[in-house]
C-alpha positions in Angstrom: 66.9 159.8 107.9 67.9 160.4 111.5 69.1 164.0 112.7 73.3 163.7 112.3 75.0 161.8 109.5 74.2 158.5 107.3 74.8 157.1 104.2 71.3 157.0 101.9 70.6 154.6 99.1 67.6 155.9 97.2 64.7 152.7 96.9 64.1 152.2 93.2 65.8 150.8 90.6 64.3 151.7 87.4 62.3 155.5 85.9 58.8 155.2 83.6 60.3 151.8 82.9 63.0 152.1 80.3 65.8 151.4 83.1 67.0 154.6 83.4 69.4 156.0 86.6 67.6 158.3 88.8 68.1 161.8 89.4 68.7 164.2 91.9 65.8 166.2 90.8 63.4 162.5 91.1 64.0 162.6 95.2 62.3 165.3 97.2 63.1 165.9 100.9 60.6 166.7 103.4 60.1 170.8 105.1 62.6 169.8 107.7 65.2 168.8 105.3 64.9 172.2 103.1 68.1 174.8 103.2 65.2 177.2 104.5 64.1 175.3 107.1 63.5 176.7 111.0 65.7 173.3 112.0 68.8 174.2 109.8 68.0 171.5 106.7 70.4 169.5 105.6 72.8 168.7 102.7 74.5 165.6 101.0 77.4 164.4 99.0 79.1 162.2 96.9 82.9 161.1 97.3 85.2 160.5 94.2 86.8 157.6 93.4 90.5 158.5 95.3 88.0 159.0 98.8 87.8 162.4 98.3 84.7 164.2 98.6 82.9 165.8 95.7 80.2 167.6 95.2 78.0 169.0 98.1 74.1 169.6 97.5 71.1 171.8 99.3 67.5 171.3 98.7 65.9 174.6 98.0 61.8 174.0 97.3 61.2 177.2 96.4 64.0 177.6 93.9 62.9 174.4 92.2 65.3 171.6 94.0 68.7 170.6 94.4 72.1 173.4 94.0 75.3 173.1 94.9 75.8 174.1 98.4 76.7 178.0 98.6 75.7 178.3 94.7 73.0 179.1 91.9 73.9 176.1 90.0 71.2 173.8 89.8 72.0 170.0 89.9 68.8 168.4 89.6 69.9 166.3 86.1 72.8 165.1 88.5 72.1 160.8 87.8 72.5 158.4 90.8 73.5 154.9 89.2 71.6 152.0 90.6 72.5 151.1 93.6 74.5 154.4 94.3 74.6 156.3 97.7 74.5 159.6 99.1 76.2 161.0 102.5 73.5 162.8 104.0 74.1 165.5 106.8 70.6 166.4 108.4 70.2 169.0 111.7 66.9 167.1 112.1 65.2 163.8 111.3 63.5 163.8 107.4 62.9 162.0 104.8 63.2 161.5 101.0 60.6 160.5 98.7 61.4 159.1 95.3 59.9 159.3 92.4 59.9 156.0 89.9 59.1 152.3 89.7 60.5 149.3 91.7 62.3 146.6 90.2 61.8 143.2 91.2 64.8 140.9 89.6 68.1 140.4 91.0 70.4 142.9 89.7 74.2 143.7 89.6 75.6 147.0 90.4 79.4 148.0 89.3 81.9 148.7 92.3 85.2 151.0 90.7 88.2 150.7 91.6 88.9 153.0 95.1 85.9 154.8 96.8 82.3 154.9 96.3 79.0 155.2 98.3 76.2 152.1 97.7 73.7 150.6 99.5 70.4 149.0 99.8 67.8 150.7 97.0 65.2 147.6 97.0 62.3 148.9 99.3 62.6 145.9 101.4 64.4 144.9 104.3 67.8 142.8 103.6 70.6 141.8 105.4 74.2 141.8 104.5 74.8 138.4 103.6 71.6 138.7 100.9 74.4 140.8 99.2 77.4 138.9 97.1 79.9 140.2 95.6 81.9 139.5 92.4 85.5 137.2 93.1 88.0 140.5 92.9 86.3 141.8 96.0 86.9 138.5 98.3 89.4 139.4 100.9 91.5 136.0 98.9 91.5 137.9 95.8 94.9 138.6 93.8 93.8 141.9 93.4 93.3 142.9 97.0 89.6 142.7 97.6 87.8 145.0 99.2 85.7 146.2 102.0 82.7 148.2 103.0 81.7 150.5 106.3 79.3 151.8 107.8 79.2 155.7 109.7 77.6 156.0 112.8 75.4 159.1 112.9 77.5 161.4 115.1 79.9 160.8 111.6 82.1 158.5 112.7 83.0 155.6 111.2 81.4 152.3 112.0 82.0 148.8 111.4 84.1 147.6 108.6 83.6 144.3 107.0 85.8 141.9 104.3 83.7 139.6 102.4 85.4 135.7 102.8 83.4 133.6 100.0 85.6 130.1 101.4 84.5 131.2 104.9 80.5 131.5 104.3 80.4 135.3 103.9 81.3 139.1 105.8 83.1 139.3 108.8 84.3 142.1 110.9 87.3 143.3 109.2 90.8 141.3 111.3 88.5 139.3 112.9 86.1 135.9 113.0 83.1 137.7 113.8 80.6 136.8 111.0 77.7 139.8 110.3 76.1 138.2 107.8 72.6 139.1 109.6 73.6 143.0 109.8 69.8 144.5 108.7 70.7 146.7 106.2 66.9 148.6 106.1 65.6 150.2 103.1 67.9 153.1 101.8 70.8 152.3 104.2 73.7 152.7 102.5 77.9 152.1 103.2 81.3 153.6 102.1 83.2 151.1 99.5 86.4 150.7 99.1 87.5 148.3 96.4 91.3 147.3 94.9 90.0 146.5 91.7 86.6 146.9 89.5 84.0 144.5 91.0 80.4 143.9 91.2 77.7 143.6 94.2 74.8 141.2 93.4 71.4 142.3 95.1 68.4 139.8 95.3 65.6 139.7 93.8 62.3 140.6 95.9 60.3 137.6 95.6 63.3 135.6 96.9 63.8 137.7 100.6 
């Protein structure tokens, strides 16, 4: 993770192999990441479905993981769906290391209706246009559709792209400027804003 802000995606899909949704208390950030840390750690957070944001974590190592920022309530059962996200808010460069086992199949992950945080958890390299989604996200839907961006790491907001299944794939929201070969890396995640419920198809490993 850089120093400034991101969106993280943690990089496994399934835990001891019965499919289960990871946990806060399965990723562990490195020393520089730590609420103790000389550097001045770092925290992250999830944002509710009306694009509000929700609950705000610290990683404390010595107090046995993850609290709610400014608390003593520990968080680490907190479950990260597959395919979920995190804004992360670091003072220095770190890293997360997760705990669990990597699935290789294509898989579908559930977009709500209004706000949520997803992003790349295969440990491989994609690009956007590996990812599909369902028909009431296209920007032709009756529903409305629905569109994803990117934050820059000094927080802003980046670029924000429609997916146009009749036109071959994303483009640059208002525009004809096809991304479909944006690298999304391992982990990098997006903001989500969808009309309706929809889904996001991720490829299988064997076929990037």
């Amino acid at each position: 993770m850089p120093a400034g802000s991101s969106i993280i995606a943690p990089s496994f899909t399934t835990v001891c192999g019965g499919g289960t949704d990871l946990t806060l208390g399965m990723i562990t950030p490195s020393a520089d990441f730590d609420a103790e840390s000389a550097t001045g750690g770092g925290t992250i957070q999830f944002i509710n479905a009306d694009g509000s944001w929700g609950v705000q974590a610290e990683y404390w190592a010595n107090y046995g993981g993850w609290f709610v920022a400014g608390t003593d309530d520990q968080i680490n059962d907190t479950v990260i769906p597959k395919g979920g996200a995190v804004y992360v808010s670091a003072s220095a460069a770190a890293t997360f290391q997760c705990a669990g086992e990597i699935g290789l199949t294509s898989f579908t992950v559930t977009i709500p209706a209004g706000s949520s945080q997803l992003g790349n958890c295969i440990p491989a390299a994609l690009t956007l246009g590996n990812i599909t989604p369902s028909a009431d996200f296209d920007a032709e839907a009756a529903t409305g559709g629905g569109t994803i961006q990117f934050i820059n790491v000094d927080g802003s907001w980046g670029v924000q792209a429609e997916y146009w299944a009749n036109y071959g794939g994303w483009f640059v929201v208002g525009t004809d400027d096809q991304i479909n070969d944006t690298p999304l890396s391992e982990g990098a995640g997006f903001y989500v804003s969808a009309s309706a419920a929809a889904t996001l198809t991720f490829p299988a490993i064997a076929d990037l």
